[in-house]
N, C-alpha and C positions, 0 to 999 in steps of 0.2 A: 444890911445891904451888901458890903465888903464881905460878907459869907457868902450869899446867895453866888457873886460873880466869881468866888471863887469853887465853888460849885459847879458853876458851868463850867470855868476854864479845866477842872479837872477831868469833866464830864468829855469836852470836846477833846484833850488832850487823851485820854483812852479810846475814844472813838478814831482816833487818827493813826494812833498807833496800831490798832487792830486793822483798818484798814491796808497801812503800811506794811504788814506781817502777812497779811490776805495776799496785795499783791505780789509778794515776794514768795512765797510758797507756789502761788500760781505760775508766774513766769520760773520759777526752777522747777517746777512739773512740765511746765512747756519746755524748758532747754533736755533736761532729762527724753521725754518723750523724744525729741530732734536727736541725741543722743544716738536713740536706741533705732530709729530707724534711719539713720548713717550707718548703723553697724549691722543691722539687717541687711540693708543693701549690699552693702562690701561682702555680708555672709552667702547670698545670694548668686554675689559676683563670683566668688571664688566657688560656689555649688559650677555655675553653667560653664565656668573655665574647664576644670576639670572633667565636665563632662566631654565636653567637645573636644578636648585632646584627646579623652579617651577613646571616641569616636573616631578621629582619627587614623589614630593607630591601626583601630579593629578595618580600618577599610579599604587597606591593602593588604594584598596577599601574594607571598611569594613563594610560588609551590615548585615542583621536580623540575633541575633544570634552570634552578634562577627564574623561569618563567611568572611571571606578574600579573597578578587577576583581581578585580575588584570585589570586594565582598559587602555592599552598602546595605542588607538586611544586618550581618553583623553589625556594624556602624551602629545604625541606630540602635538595638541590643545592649550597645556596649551604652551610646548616649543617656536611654530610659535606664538605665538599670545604674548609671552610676549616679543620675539626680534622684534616684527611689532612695537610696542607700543614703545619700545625702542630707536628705529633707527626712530620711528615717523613716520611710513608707515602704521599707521592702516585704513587708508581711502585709499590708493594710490596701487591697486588689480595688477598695472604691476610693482612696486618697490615690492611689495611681492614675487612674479612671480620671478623676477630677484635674490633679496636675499635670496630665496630658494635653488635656484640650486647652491650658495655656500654651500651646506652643503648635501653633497652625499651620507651622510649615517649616518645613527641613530641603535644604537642597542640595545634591551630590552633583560636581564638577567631576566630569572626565574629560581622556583626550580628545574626542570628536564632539563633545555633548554634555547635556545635566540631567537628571533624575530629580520630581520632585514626589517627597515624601508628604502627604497632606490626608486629611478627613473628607469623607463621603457617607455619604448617604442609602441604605437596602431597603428593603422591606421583607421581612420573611414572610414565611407562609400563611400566619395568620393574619398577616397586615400592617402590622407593628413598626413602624420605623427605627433604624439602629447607624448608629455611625461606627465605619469601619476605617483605620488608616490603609493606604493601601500607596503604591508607588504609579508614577505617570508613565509614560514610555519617555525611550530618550528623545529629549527635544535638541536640533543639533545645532550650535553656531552657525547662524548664515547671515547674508547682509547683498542687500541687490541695490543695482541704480542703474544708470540706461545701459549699459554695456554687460554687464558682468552680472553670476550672483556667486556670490564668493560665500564656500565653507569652510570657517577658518577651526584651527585646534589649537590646543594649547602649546603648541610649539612653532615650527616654521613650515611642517606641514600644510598644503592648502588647495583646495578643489575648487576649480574656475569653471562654473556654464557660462563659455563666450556665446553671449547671444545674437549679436551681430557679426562675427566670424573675421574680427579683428584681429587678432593672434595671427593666423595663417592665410588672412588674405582673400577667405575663400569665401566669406560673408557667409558660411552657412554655421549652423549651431554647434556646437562642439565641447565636451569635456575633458578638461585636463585635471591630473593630479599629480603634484610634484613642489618640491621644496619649494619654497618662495624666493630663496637667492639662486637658484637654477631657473628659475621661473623668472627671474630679473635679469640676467645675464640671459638667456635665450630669446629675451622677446621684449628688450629694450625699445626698440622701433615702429612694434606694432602698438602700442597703446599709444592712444591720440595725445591728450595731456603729460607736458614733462613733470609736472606737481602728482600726477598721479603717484597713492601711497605706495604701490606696489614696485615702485623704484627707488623708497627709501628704506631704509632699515626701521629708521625712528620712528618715521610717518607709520611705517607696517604693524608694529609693535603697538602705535598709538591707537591705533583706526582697530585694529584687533581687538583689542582688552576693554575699548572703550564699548563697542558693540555686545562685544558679550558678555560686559556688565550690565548692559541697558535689556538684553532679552533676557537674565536671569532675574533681572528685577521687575521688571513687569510682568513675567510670570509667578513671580513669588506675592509680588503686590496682587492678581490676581485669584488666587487660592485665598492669600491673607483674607479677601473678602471674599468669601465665598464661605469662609470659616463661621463668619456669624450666624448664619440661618442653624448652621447643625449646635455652635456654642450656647444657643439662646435652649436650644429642646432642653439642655442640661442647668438651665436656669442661669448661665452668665451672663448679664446683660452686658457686659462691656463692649465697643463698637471696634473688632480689629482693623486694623488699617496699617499696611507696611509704610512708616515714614520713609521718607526722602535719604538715600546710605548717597555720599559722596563718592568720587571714585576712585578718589586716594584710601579710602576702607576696603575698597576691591582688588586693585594693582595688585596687590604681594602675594594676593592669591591666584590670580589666571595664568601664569606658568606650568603650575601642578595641580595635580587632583588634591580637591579639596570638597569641604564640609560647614555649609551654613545653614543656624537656625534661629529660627524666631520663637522668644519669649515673652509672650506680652500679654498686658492686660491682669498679670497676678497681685493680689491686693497683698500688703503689708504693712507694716508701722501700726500706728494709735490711731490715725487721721482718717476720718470714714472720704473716701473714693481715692485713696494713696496705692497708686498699681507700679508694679515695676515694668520696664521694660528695656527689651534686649534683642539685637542679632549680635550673635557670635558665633564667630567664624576659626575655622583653622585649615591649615596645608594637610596633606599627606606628609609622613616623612620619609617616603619611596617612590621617587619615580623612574620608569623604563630610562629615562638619561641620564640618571643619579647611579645608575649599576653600571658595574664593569666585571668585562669579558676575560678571561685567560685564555689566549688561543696556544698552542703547541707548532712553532713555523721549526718544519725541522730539527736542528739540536737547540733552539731557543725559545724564550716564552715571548709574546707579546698581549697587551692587555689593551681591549677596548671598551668603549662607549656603549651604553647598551643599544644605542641610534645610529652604530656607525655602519657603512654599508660595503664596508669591508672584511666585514666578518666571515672567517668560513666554519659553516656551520660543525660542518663533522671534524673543525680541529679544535671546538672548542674544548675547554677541562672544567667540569664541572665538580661543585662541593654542594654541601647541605646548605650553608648560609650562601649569599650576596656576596661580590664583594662593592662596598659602598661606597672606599678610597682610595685615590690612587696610591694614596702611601701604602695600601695592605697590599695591593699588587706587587706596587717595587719590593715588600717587603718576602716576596715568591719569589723574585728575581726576575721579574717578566720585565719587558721595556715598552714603553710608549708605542703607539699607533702612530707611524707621521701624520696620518690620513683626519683621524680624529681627537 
């Protein structure tokens, strides 16, 4: 009898142990697995980083003359082609195809306006449907309420349709365009409200960036869905949808031209419906206010602003590069603009 139970006890003591060893191989295939898609992710992160700087870059241009020109086909050129390289599809034309259409929408910030980059839909000639990316027209920052509809930029620039004819009294409809601190200082008295933004600096600044973060986002939220109909022909079922960006993610961009995109919906890790998702964004690292002028004022040099309005044209001195500091100035011997 003392045999038989020590039989079982053997019996149950292997059994426990095995089980014991089961689950310990299991849970460190599961920590493993978690592992590896933490470092997928991160590998991921650092793909769309570099993409998007590289973007960047490619989408200014600074041609004869210092002169400043947007090039956002580049851009994106530059953006596909550095996550192709990335993800090691730059010979493989239907892993490109495929990894495109995780990314439903790209948006170009300029100074009066944005560009969105997104998929559409043709039909060629024999009937076939095909999706093409192709760019929007610019769509321009503006923002109305009972008086006013104001076209703001990314500077202090700004275009007022008085539509009550408040400004000069004359009640009739009227466009203006001019700085916003000339526009405050000239016409402190006609606007009804002392809280109006447009007599503070802070309030202007706030009320600007907030607005046209709200119309870049709901056009982008827009496209994002609009993306699923053409995502599904290609067999994605994933259901795009631009989440909710705060607007502290936006601020440090609406000063300058800049560059955001969305990637989402792409599967990765061990774990079947495990998608990454992403908008990343970046600045320009050039803008018309970031350049400076060398003008020639008789026997001295003086260096401006690329926005100042004191510039004369025909005494500027022009070079191949920018100049993008003012120390490189000082270091010509030019002196400050008092003006700007």
């Amino acid at each position: 009898m003392k045999e038989v139970v020590k039989i079982k006890l053997y019996h149950f003591t292997i059994s426990f142990v095995l089980i014991a060893i089961t689950f310990i191989i299991i849970s460190d295939i599961r920590t493993n697995n978690l592992n590896a898609v933490v470092n997928n992710k991160k590998e991921i992160d650092r793909y769309i980083d570099t993409a998007i700087d590289d973007a960047a870059i490619r989408l200014i241009e600074v041609g004869e003359n210092n002169q400043i020109s947007i090039n956002k086909e580049k851009a994106i050129d530059s953006f596909m082609a550095s996550l192709y390289s990335s993800f090691n599809i730059l010979s493989n034309r239907d892993k490109q195809k495929e990894l495109s259409l995780y990314i439903p929408v790209i948006a170009v910030t300029v100074e009066d306006g944005y560009y969105i980059y997104y998929y559409d839909e043709y039909k060629d000639d024999k009937g076939y449907t095909h999706a093409i990316a192709r760019w929007s027209e610019k769509n321009p920052y503006y923002y109305e309420d009972e008086d006013f509809i104001y076209g703001f930029t990314l500077g202090d620039n700004i275009s007022i349709l008085d539509k009550n004819g408040l400004l000069d009294g004359s009640g009739k409809q009227k466009v203006y365009e001019m700085n916003f601190n000339e526009m405050k200082e000239k016409y402190p008295n006609n606007i009804s409200s002392r809280e109006h933004f447009l007599l503070n600096n802070e309030r202007f600044n706030t009320v600007r960036k907030t607005k046209i973060a709200e119309l870049i986002e709901s056009t982008m939220a827009y496209y994002t869905s609009h993306h699923n109909r053409i995502a599904s022909n290609y067999g994605i079922t994933y259901n795009f949808s631009l989440p909710s960006i705060r607007n502290n993610k936006w601020m440090p961009y609406l000063d300058d031209w800049g560059i955001f995109a969305v990637f989402q919906g792409y599967p990765y890790g061990n774990e079947a419906g495990e998608v990454y998702n992403r908008i990343a964004s970046a600045g320009a690292k050039i803008t018309k206010d970031k350049l400076y002028y060398i003008e020639q004022v008789e026997w001295y040099l003086v260096y401006h602003k690329g926005t100042c309005s004191k510039i004369n044209e025909a005494s500027i001195l022009y070079r191949a590069d920018p100049y993008l500091t003012e120390r490189e100035c000082v270091s010509e011997g030019a002196y400050a603009c008092p003006e700007c």
